[in-house]
ROSEPA-913423 format. One record per residue: chain; x, y negated, z of N, C-alpha, C in turn; residue number from 1. Coordinates in nm, 2 decimals, padded with zeros to 4 digits. Layout:
! ROSEPA-913423
ATOM  c     n.x     n.y     n.z    ca.x    ca.y    ca.z     c.x     c.y     c.z    k
ATOM  A       X       Y       Z       X       Y       Z       X       Y       Z  NUM
...
END
This chain:
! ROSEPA-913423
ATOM  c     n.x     n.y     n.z    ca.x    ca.y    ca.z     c.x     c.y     c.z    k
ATOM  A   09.53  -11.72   10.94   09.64  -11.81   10.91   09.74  -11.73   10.83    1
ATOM  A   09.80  -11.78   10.72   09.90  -11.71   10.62   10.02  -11.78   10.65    2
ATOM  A   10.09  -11.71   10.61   10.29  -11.69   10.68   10.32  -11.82   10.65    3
ATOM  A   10.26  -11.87   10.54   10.38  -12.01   10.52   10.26  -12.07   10.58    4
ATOM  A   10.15  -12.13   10.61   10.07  -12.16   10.71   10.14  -12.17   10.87    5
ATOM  A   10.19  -12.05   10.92   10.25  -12.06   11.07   10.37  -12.07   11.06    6
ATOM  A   10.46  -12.09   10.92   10.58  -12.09   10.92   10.61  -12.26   10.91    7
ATOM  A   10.56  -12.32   10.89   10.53  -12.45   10.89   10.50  -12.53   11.06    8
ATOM  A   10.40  -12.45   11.10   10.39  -12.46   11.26   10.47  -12.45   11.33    9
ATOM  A   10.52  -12.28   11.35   10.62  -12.26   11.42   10.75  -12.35   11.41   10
ATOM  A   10.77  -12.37   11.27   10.90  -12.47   11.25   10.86  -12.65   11.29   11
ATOM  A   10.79  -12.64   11.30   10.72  -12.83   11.33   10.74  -12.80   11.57   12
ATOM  A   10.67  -12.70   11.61   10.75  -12.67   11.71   10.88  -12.68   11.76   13
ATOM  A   10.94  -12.56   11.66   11.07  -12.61   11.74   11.14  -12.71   11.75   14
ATOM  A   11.11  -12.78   11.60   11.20  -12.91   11.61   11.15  -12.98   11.71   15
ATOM  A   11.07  -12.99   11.79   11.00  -13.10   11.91   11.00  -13.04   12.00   16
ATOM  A   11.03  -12.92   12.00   11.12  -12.84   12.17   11.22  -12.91   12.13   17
ATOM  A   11.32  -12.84   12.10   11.46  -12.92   12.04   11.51  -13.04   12.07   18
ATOM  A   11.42  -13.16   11.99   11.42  -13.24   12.01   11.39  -13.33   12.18   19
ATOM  A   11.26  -13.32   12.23   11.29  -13.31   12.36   11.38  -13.29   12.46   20
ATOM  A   11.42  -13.14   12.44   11.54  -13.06   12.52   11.65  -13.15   12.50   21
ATOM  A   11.73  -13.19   12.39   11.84  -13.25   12.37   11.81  -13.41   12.37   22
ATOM  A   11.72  -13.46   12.38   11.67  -13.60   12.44   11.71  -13.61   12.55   23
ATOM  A   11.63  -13.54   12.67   11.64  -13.52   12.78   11.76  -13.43   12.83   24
ATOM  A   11.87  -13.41   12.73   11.98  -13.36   12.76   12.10  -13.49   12.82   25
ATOM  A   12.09  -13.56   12.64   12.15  -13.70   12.63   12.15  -13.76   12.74   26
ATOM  A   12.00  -13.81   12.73   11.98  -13.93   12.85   12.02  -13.91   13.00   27
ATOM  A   12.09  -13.80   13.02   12.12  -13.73   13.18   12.25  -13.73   13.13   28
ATOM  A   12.31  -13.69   13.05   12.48  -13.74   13.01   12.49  -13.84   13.00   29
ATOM  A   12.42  -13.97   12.95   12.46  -14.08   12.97   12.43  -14.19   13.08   30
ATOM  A   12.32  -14.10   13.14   12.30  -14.14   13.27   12.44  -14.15   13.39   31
ATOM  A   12.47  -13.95   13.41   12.56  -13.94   13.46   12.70  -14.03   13.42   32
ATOM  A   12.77  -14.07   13.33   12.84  -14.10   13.31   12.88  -14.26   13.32   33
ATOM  A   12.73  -14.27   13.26   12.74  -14.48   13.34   12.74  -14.49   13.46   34
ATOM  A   12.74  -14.41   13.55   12.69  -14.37   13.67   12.87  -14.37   13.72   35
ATOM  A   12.97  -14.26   13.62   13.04  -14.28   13.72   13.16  -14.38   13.66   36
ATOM  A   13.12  -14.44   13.54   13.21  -14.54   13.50   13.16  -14.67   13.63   37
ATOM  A   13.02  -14.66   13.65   13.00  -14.78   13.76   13.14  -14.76   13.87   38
ATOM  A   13.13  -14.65   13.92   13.21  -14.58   14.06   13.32  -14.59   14.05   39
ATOM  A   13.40  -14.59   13.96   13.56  -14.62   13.92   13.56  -14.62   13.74   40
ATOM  A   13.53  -14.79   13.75   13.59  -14.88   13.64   13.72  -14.79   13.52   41
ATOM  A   13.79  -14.78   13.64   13.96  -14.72   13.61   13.95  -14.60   13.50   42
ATOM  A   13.82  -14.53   13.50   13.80  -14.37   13.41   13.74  -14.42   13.34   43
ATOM  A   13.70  -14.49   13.28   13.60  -14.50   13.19   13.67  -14.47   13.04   44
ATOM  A   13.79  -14.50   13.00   13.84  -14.37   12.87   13.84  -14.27   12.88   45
ATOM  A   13.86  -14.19   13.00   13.84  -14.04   12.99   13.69  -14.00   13.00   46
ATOM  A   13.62  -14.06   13.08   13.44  -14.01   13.12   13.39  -14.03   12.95   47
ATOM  A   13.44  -14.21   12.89   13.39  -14.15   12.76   13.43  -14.07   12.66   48
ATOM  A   13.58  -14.01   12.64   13.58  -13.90   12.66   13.50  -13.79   12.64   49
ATOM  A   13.51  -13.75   12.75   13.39  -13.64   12.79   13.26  -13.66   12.73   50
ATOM  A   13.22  -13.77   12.78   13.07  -13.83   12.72   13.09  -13.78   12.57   51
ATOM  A   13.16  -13.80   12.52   13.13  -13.79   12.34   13.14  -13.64   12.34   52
ATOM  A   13.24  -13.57   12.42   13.29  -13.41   12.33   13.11  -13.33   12.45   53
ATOM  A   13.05  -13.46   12.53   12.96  -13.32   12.58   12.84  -13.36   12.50   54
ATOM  A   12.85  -13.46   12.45   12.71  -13.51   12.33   12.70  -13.46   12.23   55
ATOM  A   12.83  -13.44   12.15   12.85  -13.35   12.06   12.77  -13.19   12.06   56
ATOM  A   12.85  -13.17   12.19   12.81  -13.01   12.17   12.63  -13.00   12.25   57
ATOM  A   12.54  -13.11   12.30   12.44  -13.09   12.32   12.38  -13.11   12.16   58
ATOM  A   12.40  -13.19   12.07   12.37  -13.23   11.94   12.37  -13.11   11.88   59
ATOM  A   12.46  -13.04   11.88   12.48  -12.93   11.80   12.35  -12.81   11.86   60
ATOM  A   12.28  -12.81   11.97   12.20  -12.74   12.01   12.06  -12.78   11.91   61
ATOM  A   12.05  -12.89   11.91   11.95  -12.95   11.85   11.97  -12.94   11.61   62
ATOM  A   12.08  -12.90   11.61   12.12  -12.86   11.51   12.12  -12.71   11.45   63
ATOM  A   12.11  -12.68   11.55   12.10  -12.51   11.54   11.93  -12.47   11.51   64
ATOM  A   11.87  -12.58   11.58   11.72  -12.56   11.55   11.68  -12.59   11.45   65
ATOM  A   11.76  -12.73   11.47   11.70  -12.77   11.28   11.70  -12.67   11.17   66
ATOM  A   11.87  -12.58   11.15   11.82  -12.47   11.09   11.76  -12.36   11.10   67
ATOM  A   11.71  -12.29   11.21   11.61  -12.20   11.29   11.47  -12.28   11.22   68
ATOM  A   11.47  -12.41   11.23   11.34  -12.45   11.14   11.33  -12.41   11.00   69
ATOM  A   11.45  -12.49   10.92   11.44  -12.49   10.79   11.45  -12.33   10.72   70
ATOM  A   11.48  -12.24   10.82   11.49  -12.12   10.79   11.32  -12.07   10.81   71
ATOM  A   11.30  -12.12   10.87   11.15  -12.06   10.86   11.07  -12.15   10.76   72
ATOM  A   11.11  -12.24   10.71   11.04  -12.29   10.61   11.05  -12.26   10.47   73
ATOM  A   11.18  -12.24   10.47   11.19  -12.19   10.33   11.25  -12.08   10.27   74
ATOM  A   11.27  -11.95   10.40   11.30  -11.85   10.36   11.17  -11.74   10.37   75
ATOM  A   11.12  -11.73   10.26   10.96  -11.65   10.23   11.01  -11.52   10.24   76
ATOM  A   10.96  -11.47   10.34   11.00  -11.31   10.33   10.88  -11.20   10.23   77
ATOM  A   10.79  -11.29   10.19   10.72  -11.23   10.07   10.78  -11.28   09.95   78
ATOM  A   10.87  -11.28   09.93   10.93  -11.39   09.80   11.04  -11.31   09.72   79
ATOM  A   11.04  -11.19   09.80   11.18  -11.10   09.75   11.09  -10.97   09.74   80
ATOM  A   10.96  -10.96   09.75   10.92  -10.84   09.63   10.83  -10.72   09.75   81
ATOM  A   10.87  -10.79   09.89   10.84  -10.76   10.02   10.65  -10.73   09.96   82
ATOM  A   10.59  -10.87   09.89   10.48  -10.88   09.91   10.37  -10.77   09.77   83
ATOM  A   10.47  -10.71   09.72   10.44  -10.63   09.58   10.45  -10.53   09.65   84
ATOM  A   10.53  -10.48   09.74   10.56  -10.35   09.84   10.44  -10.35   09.89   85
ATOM  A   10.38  -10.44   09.96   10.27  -10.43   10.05   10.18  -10.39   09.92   86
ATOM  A   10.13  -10.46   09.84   10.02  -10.44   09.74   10.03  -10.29   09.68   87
ATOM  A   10.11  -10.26   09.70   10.14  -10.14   09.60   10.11  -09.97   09.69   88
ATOM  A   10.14  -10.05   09.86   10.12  -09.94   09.98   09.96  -09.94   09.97   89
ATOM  A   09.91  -10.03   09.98   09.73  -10.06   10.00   09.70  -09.95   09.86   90
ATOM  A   09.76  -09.99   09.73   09.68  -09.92   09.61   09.72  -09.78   09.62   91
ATOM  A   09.83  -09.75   09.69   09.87  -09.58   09.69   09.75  -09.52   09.79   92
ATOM  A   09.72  -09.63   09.94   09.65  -09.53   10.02   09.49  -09.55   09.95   93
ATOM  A   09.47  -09.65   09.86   09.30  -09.64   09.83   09.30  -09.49   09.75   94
ATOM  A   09.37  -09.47   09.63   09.40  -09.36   09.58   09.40  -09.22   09.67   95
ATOM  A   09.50  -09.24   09.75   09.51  -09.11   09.83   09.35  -09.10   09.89   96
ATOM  A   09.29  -09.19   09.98   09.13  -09.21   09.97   09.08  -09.13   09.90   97
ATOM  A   09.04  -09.18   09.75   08.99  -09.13   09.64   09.00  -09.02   09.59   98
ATOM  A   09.13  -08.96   09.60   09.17  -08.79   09.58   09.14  -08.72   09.67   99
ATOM  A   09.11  -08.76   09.82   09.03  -08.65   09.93   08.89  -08.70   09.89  100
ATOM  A   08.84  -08.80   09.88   08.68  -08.79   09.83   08.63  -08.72   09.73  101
ATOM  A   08.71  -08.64   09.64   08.72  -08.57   09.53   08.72  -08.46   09.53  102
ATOM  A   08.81  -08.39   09.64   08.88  -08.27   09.69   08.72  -08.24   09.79  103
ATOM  A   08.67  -08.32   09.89   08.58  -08.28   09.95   08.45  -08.27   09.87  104
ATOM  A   08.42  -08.36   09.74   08.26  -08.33   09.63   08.34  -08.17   09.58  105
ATOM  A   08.43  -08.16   09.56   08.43  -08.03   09.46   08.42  -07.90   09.61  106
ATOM  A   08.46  -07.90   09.68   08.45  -07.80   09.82   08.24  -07.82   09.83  107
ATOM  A   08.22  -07.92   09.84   08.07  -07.92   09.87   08.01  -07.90   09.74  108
ATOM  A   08.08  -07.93   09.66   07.97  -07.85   09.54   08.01  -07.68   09.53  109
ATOM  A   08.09  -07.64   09.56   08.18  -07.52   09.56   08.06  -07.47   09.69  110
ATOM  A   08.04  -07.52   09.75   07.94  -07.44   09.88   07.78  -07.45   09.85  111
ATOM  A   07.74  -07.55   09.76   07.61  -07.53   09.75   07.62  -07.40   09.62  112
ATOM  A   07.69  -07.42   09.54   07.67  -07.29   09.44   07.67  -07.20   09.45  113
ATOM  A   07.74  -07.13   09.64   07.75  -07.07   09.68   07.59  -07.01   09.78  114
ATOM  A   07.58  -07.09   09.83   07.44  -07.11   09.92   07.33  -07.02   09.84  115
ATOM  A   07.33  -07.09   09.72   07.19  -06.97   09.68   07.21  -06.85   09.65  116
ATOM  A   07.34  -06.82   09.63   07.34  -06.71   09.58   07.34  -06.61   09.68  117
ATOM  A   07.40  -06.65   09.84   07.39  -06.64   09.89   07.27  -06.56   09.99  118
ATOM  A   07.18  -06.69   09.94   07.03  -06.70   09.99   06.93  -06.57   09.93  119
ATOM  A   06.99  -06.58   09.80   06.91  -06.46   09.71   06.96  -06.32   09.73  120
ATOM  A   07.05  -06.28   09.81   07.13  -06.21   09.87   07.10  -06.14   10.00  121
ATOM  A   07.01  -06.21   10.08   06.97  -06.14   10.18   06.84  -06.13   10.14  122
END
């Protein structure tokens, strides 16, 4: 799976945690509250009131995700040069690779030219 692949997911998630959570936030504030405008008639400007400034600030929960989403959708952290970095780490260590595979043929050729002479030696 590639980043904007799960960045797409993970952002389709939150918004429907989110969404749920402050669904099921609502509906229990406006439960409570018709609940106690039933109980005394008399409050019912101040409870709604309340009701609005605590819907508000559950709203805002569900707003905060939305951008926690949209931030994962459209802020590419390969997009700023991050993913030329990576490419550029991979071709440094194939190379480093390549210069010990080099270093080790010239040691092993360095030992067999040695070997016979060696060998003609004893």
């Amino acid at each position: 799976m590639d980043i904007l692949t799960a960045s797409v997911v993970v952002s389709g998630i939150c918004i429907a945690i989110a969404t749920i959570g402050t669904g099921i936030g609502q509906g229990m504030a406006v439960n409570g509250a018709m609940q106690g405008i039933a109980r005394q008639p008399e409050a019912a400007g101040t409870i709604g009131t309340n009701l609005i400034i605590g819907l508000a600030f559950i709203e805002s929960l569900a707003i905060y995700a939305l951008v926690v989403a949209l931030l994962l959708l459209f802020a590419d952290p390969f997009a700023t040069g991050a993913k030329d970095q990576v490419e550029m780490q991979n071709k440094v260590s194939v190379l480093k690779l390549q210069v010990e595979e080099l270093q080790l043929q010239e040691q092993l050729s360095t030992l067999q030219k040695s070997a016979p002479a060696a060998a003609v030696n004893k």
